[in-house]
N, CA, C and O of each residue as an XYZ file, in Angstrom:
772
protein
N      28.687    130.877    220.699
C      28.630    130.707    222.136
C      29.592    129.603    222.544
O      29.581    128.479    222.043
N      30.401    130.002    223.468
C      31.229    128.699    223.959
C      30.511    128.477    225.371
O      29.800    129.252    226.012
N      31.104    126.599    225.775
C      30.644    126.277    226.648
C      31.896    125.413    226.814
O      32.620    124.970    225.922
N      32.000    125.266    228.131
C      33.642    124.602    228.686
C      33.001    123.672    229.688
O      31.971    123.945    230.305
N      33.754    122.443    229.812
C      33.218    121.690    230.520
C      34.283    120.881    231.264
O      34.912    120.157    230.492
N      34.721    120.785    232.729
C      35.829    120.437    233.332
C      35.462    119.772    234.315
O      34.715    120.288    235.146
N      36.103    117.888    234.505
C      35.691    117.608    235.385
C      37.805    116.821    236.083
O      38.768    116.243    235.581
N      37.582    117.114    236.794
C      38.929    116.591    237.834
C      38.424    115.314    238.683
O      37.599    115.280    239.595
N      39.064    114.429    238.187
C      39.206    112.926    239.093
C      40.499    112.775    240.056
O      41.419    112.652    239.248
N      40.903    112.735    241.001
C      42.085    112.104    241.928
C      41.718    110.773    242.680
O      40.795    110.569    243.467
N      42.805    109.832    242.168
C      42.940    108.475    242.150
C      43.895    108.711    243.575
O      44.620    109.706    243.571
N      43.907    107.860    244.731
C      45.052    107.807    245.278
C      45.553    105.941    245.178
O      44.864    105.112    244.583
N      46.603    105.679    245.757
C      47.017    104.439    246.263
C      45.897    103.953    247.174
O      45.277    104.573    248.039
N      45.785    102.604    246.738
C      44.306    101.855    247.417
C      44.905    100.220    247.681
O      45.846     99.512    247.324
N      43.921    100.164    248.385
C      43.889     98.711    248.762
C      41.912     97.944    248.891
O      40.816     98.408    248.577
N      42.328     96.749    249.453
C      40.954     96.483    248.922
C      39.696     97.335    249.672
O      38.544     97.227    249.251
N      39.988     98.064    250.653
C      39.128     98.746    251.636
C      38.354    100.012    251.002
O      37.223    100.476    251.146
N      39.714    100.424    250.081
C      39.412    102.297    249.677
C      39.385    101.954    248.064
O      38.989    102.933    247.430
N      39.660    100.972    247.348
C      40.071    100.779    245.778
C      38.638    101.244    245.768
O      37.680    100.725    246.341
N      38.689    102.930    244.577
C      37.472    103.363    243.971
C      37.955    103.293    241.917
O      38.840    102.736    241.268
N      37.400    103.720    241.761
C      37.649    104.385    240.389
C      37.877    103.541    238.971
O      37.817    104.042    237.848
N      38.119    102.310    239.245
C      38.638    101.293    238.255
C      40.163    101.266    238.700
O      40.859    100.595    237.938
N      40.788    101.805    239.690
C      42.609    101.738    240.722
C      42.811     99.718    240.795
O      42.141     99.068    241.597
N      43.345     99.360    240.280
C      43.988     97.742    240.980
C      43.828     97.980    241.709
O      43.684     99.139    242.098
N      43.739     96.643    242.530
C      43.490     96.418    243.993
C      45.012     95.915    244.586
O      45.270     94.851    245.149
N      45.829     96.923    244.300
C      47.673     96.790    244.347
C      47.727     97.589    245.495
O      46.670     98.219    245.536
N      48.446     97.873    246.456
C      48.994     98.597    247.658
C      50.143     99.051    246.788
O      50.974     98.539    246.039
N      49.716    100.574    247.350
C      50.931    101.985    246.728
C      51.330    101.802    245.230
O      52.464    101.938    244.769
N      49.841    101.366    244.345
C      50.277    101.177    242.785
C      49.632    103.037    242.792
O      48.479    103.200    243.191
N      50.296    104.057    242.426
C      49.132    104.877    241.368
C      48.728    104.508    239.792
O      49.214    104.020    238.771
N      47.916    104.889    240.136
C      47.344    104.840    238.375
C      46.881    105.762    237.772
O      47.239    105.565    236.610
N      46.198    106.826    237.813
C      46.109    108.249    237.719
C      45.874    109.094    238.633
O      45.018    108.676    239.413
N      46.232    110.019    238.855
C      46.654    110.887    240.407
C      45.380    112.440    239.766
O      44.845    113.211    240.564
N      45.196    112.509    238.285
C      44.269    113.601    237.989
C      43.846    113.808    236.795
O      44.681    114.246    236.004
N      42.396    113.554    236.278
C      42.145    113.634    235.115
C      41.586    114.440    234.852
O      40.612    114.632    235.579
N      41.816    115.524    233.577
C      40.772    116.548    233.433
C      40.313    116.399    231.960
O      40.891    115.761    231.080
N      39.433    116.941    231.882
C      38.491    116.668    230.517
C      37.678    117.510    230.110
O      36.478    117.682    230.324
N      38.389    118.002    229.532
C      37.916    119.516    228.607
C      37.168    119.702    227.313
O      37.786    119.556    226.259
N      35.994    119.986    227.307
C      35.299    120.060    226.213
C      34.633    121.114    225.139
O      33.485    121.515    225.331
N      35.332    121.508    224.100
C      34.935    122.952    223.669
C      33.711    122.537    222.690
O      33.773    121.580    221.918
N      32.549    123.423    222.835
C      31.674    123.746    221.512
C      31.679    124.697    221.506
O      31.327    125.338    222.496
N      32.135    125.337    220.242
C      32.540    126.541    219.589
C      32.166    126.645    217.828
O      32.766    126.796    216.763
N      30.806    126.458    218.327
C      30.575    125.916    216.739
C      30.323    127.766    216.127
O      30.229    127.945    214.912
N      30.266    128.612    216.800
C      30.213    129.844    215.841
C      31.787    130.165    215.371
O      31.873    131.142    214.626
N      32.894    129.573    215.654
C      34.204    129.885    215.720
C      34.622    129.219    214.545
O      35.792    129.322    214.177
N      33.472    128.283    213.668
C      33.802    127.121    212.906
C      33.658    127.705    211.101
O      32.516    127.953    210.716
N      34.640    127.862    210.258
C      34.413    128.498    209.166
C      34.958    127.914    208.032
O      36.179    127.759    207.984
N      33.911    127.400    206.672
C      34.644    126.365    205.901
C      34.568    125.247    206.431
O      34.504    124.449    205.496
N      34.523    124.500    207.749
C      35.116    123.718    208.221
C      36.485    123.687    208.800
O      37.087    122.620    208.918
N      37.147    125.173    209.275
C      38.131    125.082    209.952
C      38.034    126.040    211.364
O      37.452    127.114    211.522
N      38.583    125.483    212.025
C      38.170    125.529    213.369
C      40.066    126.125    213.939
O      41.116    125.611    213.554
N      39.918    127.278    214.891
C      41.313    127.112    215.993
C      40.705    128.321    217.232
O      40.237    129.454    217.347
N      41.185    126.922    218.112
C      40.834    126.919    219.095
C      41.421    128.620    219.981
O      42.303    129.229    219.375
N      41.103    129.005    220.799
C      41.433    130.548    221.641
C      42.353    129.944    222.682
O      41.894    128.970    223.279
N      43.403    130.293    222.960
C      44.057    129.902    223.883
C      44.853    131.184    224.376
O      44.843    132.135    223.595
N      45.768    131.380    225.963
C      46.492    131.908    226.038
C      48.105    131.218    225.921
O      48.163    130.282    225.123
N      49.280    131.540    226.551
C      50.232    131.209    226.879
C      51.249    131.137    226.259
O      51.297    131.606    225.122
N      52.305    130.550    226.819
C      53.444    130.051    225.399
C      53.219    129.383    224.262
O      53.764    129.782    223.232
N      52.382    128.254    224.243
C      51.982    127.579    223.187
C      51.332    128.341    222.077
O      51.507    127.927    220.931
N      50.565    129.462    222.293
C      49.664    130.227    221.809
C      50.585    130.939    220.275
O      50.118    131.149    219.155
N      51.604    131.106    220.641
C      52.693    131.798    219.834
C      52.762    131.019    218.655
O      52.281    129.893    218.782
N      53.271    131.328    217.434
C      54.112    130.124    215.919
C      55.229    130.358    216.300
O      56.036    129.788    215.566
N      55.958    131.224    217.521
C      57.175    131.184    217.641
C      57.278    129.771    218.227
O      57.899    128.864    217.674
N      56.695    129.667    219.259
C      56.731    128.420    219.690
C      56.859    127.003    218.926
O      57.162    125.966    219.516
N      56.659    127.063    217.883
C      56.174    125.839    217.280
C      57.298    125.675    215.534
O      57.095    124.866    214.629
N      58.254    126.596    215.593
C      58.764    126.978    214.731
C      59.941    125.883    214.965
O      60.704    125.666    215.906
N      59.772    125.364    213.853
C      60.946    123.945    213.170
C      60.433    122.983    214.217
O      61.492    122.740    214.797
N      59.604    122.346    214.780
C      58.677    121.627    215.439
C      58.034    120.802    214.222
O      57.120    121.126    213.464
N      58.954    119.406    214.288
C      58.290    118.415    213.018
C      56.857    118.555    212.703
O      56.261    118.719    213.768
N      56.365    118.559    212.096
C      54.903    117.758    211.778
C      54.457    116.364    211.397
O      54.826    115.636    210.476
N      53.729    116.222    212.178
C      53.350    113.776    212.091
C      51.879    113.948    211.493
O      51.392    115.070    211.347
N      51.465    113.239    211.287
C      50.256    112.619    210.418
C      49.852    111.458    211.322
O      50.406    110.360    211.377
N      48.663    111.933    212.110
C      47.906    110.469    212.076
C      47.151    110.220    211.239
O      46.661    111.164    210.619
N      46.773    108.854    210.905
C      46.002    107.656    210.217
C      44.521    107.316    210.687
O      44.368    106.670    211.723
N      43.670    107.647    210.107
C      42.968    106.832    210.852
C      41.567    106.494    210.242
O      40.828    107.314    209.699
N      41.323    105.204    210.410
C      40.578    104.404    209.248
C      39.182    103.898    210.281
O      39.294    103.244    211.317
N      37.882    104.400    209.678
C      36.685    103.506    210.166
C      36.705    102.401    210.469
O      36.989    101.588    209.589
N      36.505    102.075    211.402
C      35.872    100.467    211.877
C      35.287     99.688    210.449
O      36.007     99.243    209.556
N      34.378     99.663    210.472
C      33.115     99.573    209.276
C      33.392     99.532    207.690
O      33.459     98.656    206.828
N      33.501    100.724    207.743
C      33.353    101.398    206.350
C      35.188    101.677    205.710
O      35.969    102.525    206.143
N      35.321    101.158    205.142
C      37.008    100.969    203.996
C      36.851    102.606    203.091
O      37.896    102.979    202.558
N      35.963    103.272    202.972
C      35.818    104.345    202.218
C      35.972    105.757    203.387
O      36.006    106.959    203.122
N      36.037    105.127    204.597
C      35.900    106.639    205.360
C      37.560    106.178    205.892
O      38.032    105.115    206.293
N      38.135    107.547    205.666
C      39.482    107.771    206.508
C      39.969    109.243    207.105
O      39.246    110.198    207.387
N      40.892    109.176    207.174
C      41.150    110.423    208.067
C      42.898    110.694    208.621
O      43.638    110.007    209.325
N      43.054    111.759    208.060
C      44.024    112.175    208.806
C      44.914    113.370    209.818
O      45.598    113.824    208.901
N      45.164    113.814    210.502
C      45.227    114.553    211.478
C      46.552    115.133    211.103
O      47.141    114.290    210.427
N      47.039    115.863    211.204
C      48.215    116.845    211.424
C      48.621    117.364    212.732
O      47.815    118.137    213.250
N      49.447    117.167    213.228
C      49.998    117.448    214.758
C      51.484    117.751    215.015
O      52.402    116.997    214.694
N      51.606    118.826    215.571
C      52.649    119.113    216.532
C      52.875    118.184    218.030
O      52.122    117.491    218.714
N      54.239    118.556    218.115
C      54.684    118.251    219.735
C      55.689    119.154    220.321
O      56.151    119.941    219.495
N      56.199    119.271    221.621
C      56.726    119.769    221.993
C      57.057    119.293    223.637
O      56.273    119.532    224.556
N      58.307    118.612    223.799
C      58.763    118.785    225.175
C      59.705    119.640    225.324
O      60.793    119.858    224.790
N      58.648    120.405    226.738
C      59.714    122.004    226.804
C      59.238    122.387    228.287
O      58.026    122.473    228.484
N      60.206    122.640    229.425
C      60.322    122.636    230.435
C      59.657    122.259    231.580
O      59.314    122.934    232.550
N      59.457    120.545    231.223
C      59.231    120.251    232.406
C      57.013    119.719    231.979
O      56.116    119.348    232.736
N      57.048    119.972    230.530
C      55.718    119.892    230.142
C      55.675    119.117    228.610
O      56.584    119.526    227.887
N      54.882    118.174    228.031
C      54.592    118.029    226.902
C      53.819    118.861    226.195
O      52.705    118.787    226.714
N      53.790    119.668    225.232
C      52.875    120.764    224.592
C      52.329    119.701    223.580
O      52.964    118.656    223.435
N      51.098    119.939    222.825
C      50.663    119.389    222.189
C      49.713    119.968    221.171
O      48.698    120.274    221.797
N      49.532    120.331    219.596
C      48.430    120.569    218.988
C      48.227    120.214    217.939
O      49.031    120.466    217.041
N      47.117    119.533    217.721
C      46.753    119.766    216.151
C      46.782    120.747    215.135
O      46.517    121.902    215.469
N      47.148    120.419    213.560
C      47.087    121.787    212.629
C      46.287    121.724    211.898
O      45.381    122.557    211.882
N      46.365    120.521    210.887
C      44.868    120.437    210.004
C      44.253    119.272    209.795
O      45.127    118.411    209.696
N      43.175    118.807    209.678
C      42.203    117.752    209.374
C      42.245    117.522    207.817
O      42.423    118.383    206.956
N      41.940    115.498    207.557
C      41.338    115.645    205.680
C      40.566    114.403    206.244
O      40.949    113.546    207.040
N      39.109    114.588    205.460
C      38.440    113.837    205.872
C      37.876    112.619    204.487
O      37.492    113.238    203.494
N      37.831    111.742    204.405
C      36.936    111.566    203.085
C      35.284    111.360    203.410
O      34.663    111.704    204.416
N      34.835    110.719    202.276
C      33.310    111.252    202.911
C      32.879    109.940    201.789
O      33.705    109.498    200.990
N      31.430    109.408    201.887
C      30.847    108.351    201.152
C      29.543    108.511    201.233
O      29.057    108.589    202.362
N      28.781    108.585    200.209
C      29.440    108.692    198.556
C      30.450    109.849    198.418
O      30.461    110.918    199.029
N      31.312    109.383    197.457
C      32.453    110.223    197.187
C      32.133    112.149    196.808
O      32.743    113.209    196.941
N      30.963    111.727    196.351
C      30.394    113.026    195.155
C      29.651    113.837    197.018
O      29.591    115.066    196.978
N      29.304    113.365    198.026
C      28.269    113.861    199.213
C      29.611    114.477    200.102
O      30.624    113.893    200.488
N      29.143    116.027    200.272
C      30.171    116.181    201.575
C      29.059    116.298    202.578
O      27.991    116.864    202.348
N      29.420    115.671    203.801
C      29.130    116.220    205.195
C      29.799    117.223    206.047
O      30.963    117.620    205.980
N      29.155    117.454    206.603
C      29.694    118.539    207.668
C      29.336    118.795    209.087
O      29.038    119.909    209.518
N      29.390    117.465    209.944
C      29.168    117.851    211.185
C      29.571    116.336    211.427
O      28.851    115.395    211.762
N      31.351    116.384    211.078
C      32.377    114.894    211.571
C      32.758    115.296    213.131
O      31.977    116.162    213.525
N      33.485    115.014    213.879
C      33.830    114.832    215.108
C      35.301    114.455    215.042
O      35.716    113.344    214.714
N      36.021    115.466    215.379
C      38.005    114.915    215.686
C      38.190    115.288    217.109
O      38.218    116.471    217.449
N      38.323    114.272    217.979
C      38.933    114.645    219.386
C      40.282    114.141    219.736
O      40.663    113.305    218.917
N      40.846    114.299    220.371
C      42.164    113.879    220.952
C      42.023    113.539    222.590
O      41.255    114.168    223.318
N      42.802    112.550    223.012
C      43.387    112.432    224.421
C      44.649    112.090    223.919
O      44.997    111.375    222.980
N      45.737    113.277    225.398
C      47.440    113.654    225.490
C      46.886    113.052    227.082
O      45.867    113.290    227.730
N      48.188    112.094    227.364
C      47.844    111.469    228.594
C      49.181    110.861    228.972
O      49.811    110.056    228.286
N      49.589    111.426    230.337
C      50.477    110.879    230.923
C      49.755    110.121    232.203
O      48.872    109.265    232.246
N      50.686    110.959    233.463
C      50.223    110.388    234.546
C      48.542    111.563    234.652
O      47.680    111.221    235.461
N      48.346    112.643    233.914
C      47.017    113.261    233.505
C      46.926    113.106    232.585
O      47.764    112.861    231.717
N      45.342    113.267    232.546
C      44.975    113.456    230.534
C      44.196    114.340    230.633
O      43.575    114.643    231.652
N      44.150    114.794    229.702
C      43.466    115.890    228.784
C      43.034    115.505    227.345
O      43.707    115.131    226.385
N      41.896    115.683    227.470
C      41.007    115.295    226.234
C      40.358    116.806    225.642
O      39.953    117.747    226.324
N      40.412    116.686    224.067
C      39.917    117.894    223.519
C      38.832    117.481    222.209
O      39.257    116.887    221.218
N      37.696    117.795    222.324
C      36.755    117.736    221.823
C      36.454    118.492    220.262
O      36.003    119.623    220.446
N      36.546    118.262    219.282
C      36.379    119.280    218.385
C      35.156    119.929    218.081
O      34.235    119.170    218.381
N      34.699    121.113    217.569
C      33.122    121.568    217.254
C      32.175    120.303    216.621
O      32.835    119.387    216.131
N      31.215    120.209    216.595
C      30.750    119.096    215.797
C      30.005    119.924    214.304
O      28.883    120.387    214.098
N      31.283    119.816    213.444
C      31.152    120.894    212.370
C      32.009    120.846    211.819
O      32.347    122.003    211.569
N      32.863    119.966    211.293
C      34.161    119.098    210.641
C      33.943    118.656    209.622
O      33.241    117.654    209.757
N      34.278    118.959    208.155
C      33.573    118.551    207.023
C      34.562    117.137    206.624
O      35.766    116.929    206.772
N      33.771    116.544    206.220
C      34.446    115.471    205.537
C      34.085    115.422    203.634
O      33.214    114.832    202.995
N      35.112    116.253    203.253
C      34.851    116.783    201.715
C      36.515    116.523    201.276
O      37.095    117.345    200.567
N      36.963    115.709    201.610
C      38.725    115.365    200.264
C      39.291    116.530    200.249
O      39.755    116.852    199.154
N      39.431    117.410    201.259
C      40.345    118.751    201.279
C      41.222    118.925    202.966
O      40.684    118.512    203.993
N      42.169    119.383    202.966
C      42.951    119.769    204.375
C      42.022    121.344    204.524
O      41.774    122.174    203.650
N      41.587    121.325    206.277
C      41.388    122.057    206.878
C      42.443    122.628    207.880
O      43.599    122.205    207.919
N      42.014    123.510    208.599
C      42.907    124.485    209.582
C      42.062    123.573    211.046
O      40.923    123.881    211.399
N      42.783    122.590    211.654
C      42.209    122.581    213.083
C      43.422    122.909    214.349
O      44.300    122.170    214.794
N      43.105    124.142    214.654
C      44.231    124.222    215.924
C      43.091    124.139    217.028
O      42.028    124.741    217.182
N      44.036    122.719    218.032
C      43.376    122.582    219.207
C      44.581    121.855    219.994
O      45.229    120.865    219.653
N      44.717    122.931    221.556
C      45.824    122.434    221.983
C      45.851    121.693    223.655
O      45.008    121.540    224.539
N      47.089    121.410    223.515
C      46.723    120.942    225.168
C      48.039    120.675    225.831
O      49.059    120.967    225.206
N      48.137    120.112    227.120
C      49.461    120.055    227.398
C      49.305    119.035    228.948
O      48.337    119.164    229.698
N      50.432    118.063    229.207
C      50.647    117.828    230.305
C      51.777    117.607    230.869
O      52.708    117.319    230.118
N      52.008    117.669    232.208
C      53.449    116.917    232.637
C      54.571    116.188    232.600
O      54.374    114.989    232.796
N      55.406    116.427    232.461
C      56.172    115.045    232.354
C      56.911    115.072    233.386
O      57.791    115.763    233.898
N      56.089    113.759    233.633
C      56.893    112.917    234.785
C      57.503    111.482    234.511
O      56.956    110.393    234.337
N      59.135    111.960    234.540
C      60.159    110.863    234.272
C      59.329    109.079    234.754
O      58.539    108.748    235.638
N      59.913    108.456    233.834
C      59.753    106.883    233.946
C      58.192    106.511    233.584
O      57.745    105.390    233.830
N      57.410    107.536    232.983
C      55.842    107.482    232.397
C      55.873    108.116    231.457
O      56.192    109.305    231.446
N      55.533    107.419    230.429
C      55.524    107.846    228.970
C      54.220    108.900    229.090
O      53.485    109.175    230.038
N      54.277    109.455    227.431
C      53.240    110.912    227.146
C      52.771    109.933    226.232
O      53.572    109.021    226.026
N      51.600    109.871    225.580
C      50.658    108.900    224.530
C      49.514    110.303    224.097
O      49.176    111.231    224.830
N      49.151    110.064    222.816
C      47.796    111.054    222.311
C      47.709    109.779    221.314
O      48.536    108.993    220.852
N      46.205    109.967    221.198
C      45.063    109.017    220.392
C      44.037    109.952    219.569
O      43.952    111.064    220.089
N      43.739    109.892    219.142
C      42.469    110.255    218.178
C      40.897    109.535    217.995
O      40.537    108.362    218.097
N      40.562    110.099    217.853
C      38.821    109.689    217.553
C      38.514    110.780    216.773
O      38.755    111.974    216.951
N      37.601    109.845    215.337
C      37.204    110.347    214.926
C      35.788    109.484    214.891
O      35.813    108.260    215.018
N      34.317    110.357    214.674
C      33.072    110.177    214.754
C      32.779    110.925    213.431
O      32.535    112.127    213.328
N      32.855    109.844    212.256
C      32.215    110.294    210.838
C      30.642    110.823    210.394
O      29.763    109.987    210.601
N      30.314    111.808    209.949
C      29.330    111.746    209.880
C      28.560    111.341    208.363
O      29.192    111.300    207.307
N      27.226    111.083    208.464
C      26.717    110.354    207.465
C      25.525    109.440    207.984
O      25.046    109.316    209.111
N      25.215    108.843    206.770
C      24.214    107.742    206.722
C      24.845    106.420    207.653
O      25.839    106.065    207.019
N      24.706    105.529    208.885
C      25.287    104.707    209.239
C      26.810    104.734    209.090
O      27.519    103.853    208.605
N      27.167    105.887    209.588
C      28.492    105.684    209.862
C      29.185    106.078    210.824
O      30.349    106.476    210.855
N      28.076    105.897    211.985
C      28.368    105.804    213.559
C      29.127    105.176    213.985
O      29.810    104.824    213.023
N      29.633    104.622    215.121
C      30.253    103.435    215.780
C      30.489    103.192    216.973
O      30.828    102.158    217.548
N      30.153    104.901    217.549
C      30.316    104.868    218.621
C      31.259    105.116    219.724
O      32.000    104.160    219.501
N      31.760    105.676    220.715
C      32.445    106.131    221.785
C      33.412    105.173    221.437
O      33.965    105.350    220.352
N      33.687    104.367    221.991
C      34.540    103.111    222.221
C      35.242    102.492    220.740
O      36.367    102.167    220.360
N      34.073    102.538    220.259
C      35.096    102.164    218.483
C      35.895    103.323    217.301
O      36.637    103.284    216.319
N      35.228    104.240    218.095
C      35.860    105.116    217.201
C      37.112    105.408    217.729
O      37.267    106.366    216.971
N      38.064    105.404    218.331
C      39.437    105.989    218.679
C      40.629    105.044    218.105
O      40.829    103.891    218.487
N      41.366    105.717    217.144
C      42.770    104.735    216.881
C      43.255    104.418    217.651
O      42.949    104.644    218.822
N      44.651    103.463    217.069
C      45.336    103.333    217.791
C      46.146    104.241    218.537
O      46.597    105.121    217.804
N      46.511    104.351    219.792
C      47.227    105.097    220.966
C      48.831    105.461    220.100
O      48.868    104.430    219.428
N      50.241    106.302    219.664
C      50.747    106.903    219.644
C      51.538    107.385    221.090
O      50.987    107.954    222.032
N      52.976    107.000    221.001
C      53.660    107.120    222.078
C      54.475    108.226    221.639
O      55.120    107.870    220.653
N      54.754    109.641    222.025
C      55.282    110.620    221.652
C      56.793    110.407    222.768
O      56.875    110.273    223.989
N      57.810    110.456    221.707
C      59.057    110.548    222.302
C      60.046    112.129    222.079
O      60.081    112.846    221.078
N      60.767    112.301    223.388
C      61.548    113.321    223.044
C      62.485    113.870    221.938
O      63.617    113.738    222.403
N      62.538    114.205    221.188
C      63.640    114.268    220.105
C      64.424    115.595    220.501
O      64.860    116.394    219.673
N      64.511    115.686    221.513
C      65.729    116.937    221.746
C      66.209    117.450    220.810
O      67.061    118.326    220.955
């Protein structure tokens, strides 16, 4: 069963009269003009522990994505020195849009010998919008590369950089941390024409 979940924020230019949202209290600063936040559970779609997401469009294609580097994020527990993680990702600036997806997940897991299976990999791609993508909560963390395609895309608008981050939410015995601690460091995606 899927369930989609979309909420749209518009920020305008404020001053101290109208400043809502967390906006500075700057005259004619924007700070985000539209946020959307997309959330898939698709946990029957989830097999092995590999997950890809249904999409339509151009992105949807491997034509699309063909000789399109592949990067590796990093990304290490708060807490725990034994839990890590790394992400596999595409990019793509292509007319007037940043494309964006993940390919595969490796998770480790503690104790070494215990796999789990219900880790958490999300992403936010964020310019002057973001888009956040949620993974199934059904992500094994067992010392092997999985299949995660999950995609997204936003605008580019000159003189504002494109950034994607990661969070990962390990699962296990105390190895929570929480909304706020779990997301790496931010990643500034540049054009490589």
């Amino acid at each position: 069963m899927a369930r989609s979940v979309k909420v749209n924020v518009k920020v305008k230019s404020c001053d101290k009269e109208s400043c809502k949202g967390g906006a500075k209290e700057q005259k004619d600063k924007l700070k985000v003009i539209r946020r959307d936040v997309t959330q898939f559970v698709l946990v029957d779609e989830v097999v092995d522990g590999s997950f890809r997401e249904k999409i339509e469009g151009i992105q949807a294609t491997e034509d699309f994505w063909v000789g399109v580097p592949i990067d590796i994020f990093n990304h290490q527990h708060l807490r725990v020195g034994e839990l890590r993680g790394q992400i596999k990702y595409q990019y793509r600036f292509y007319e007037g849009k940043v494309y964006f997806r993940t390919t595969e997940y490796y998770l480790t897991s503690r104790p070494t010998n215990k796999v789990w299976s219900r880790a958490n990999i999300d992403f936010k791609l964020y310019s002057r919008t973001e888009v956040r993508k949620n993974s199934p909560d059904a992500m094994l963390m067992d010392y092997n590369w999985h299949l995660l395609i999950m995609n997204a895309d936003v605008e580019l608008v000159p003189g504002v950089g494109v950034y994607v981050n990661f969070r990962v939410e390990y699962d296990g015995t105390n190895n929570g941390v929480g909304e706020k601690d779990s997301w790496g460091q931010q990643v500034r995606l540049v054009d490589r024409g």
